[in-house]
C-alpha positions in Angstrom: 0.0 0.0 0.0 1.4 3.3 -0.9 0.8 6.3 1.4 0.2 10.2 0.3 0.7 12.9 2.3 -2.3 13.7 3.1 -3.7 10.8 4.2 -0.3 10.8 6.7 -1.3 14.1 7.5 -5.0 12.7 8.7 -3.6 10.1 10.6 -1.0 12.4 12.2 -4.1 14.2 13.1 -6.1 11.7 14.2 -3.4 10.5 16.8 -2.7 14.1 17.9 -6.9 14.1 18.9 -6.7 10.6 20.4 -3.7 11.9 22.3 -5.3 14.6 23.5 -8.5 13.1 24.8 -6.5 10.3 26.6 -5.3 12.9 28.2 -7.6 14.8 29.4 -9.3 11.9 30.6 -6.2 11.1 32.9 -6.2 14.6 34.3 -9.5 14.5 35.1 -9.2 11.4 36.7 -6.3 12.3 38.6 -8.4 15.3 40.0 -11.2 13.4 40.7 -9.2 11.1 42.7 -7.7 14.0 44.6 -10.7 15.4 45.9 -12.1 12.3 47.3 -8.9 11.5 48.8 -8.9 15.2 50.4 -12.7 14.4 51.3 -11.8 11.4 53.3 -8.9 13.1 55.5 -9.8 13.5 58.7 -10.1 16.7 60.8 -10.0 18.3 64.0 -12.3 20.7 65.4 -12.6 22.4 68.9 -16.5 22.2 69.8 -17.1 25.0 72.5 -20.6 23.3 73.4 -22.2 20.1 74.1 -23.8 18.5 70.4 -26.0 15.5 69.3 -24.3 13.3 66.2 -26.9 10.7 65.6 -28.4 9.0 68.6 -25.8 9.9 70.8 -24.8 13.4 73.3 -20.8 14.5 73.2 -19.9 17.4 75.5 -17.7 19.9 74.5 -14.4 19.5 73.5 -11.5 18.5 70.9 -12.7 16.0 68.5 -11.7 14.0 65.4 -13.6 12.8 62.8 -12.8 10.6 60.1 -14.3 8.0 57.9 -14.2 4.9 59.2 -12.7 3.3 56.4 -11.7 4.4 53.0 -15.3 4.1 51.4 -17.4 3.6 53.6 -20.2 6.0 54.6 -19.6 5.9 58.4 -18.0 8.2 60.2 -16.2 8.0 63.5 -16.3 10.9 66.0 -14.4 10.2 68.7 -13.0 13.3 71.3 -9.3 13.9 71.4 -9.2 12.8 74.8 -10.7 9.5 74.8 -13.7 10.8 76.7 -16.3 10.1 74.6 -17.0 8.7 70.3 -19.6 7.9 68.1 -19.8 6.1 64.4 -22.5 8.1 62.2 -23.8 6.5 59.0 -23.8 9.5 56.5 -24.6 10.5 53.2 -22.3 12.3 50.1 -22.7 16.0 50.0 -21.2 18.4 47.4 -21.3 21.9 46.5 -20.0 24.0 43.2 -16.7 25.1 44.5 -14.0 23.6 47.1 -14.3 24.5 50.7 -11.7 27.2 51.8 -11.6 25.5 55.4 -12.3 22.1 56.8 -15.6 22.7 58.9 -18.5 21.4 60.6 -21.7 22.5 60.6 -24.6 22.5 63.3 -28.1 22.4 63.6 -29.0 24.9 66.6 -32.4 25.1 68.4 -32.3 26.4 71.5 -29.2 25.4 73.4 -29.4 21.9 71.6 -26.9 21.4 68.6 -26.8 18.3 66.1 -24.0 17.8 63.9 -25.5 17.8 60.6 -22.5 18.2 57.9 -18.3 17.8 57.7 -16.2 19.3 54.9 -12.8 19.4 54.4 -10.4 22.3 53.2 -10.1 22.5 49.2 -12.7 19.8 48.1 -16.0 20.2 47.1 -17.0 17.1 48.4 -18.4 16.4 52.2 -20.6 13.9 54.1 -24.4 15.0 55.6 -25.5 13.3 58.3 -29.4 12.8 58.4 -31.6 14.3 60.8 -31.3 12.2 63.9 -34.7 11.4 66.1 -33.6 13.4 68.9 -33.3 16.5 65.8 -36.5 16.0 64.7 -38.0 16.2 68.0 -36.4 19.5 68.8 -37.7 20.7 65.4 -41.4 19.5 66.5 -40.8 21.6 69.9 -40.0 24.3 67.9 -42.8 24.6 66.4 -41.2 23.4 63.1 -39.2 26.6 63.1 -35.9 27.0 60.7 -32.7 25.9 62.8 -30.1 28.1 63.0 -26.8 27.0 61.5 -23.5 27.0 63.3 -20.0 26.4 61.4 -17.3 25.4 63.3 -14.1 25.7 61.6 -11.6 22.3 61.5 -8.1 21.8 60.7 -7.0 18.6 58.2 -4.9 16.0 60.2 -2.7 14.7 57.4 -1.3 11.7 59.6 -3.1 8.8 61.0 -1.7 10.0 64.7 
């Protein structure tokens, strides 16, 4: 078979575009892998008042929370002193843009607060805890009023200690 130069030149082409996509499909890839990896790292927050994550009461303090295994929806809260934890089954979250700080957020009525949400610092992807029976009573006693919403800013712990 004899070749011209144009159909080289298509070919070239053709294998520039290939090139190209496998590429882009790699980076993205390689991002998307990123941010769950940065979603899953866990962090440290210092809670100034005593909260409700799921069915069970912490009082204030230093605590850590982390998924409890790479994958799985649960997460483990457990305080920096050994005082008190909790695993939480929770649900993705995600927003537009990546989170400037690792937080947690809070459902407040009254005095009572319920963890309801973790992010962590530059990823756009978080876990949401559903509304706990204890929450949805306190929203009943309130007369089905809108919480108020606490934030709670974390730091990333980027080692396992």
């Amino acid at each position: 078979m004899i070749w011209n130069g144009a159909e080289i030149g298509r070919q070239e082409d053709s294998m520039k575009n290939t090139l190209c996509r496998i590429t882009g499909i790699l980076a993205l890839a390689f991002l998307a892998t990123t941010e769950v990896a940065r979603a899953q790292e866990p962090v440290v927050a210092n809670i100034p008042f005593q909260f409700t994550a799921g069915a069970m009461t912490l009082r204030a303090g230093e605590y850590r929370v982390q998924k409890e295994r790479d994958y799985s929806s649960a997460l483990v809260i457990r305080s920096t002193d050994g005082n008190g934890a909790t695993m939480v089954m929770t649900h993705a979250a995600s927003i537009n843009a990546p989170q400037a700080k690792s937080k947690l957020v809070f459902h407040r009525y009254g005095n009572r607060y319920f963890l309801t949400q973790v992010w962590s610092a530059g990823s756009s992807l978080g876990r949401e805890l559903p509304k706990s029976a204890k929450e949805k009573e306190q929203a009943l006693a309130a007369h089905n009023h809108a919480s108020d919403q606490v934030t709670i800013v974390a730091r990333l712990v980027t080692s396992n200690h």
